[in-house]
C-alpha positions in Angstrom: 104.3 48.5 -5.3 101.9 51.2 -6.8 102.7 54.3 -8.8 100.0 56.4 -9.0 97.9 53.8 -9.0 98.9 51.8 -11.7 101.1 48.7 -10.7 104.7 48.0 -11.6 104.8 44.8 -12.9 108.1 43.0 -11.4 109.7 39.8 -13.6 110.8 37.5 -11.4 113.4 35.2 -12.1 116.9 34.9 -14.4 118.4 38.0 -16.1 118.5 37.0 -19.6 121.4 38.9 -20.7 123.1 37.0 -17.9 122.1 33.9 -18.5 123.3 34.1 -22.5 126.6 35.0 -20.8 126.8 31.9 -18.3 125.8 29.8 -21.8 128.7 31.4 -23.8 130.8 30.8 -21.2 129.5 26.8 -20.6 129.9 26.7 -24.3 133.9 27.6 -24.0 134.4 25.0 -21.3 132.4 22.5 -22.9 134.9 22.9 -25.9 138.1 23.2 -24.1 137.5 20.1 -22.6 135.7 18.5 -25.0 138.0 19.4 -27.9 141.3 20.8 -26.5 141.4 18.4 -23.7 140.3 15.0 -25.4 137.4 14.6 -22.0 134.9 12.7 -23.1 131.4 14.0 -23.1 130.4 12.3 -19.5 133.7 13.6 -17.7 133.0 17.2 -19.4 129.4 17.2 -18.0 131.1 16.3 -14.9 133.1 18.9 -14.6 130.6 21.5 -15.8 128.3 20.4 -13.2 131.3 21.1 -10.6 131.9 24.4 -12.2 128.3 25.8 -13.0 126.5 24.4 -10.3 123.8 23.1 -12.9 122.7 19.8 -13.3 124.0 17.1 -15.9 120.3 17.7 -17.5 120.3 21.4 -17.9 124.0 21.7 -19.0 123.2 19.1 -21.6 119.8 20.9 -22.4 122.1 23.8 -23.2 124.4 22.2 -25.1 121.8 20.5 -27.1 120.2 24.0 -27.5 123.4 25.7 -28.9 125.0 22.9 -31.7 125.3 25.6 -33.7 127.4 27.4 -31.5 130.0 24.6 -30.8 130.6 23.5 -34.7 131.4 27.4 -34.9 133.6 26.8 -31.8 135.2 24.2 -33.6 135.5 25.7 -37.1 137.3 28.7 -35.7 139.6 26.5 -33.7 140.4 29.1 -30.7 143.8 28.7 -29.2 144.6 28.2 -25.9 145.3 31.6 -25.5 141.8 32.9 -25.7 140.7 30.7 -23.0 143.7 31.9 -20.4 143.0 35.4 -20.9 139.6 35.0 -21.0 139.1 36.8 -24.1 135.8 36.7 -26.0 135.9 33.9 -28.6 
């Protein structure tokens, strides 16, 4: 597409914003069944597989990329209540 002759570069490929919001929310899961659940870590990546649609690689990628993120998980020990409403944790 041109604009006065100057093109409009397009970015193809995954919203970013989305994609930190599909992580947070593969993060949650990985913990409630992880952590609340007692899964172990092959089941879990199992199940996120299922749920996300990703491969075992990429989920475990993700998971790898955001340690941080879980021992915060588990220091604030969320209840079960944040995960039926689907409140932020």
């Amino acid at each position: 597409m041109k604009d006065n002759g100057i093109e409009r570069i397009r970015r193809k490929g995954r919203n970013d914003s989305l994609v930190s919001r599909r992580n947070e929310c593969m993060l949650a899961r990985y913990y409630y069944y992880g952590y609340i659940k007692n899964k172990g870590y092959e089941e879990t990546i199992k199940l996120l597989t299922k749920e996300f649609f990703l491969s075992a690689y990429t989920i475990g990628r993700v998971i790898l990329d955001h340690t941080d993120d879980v021992q915060s998980l588990k220091q604030k020990g969320p209840t079960m209540f944040i995960f039926r409403t689907g409140g932020r944790i």
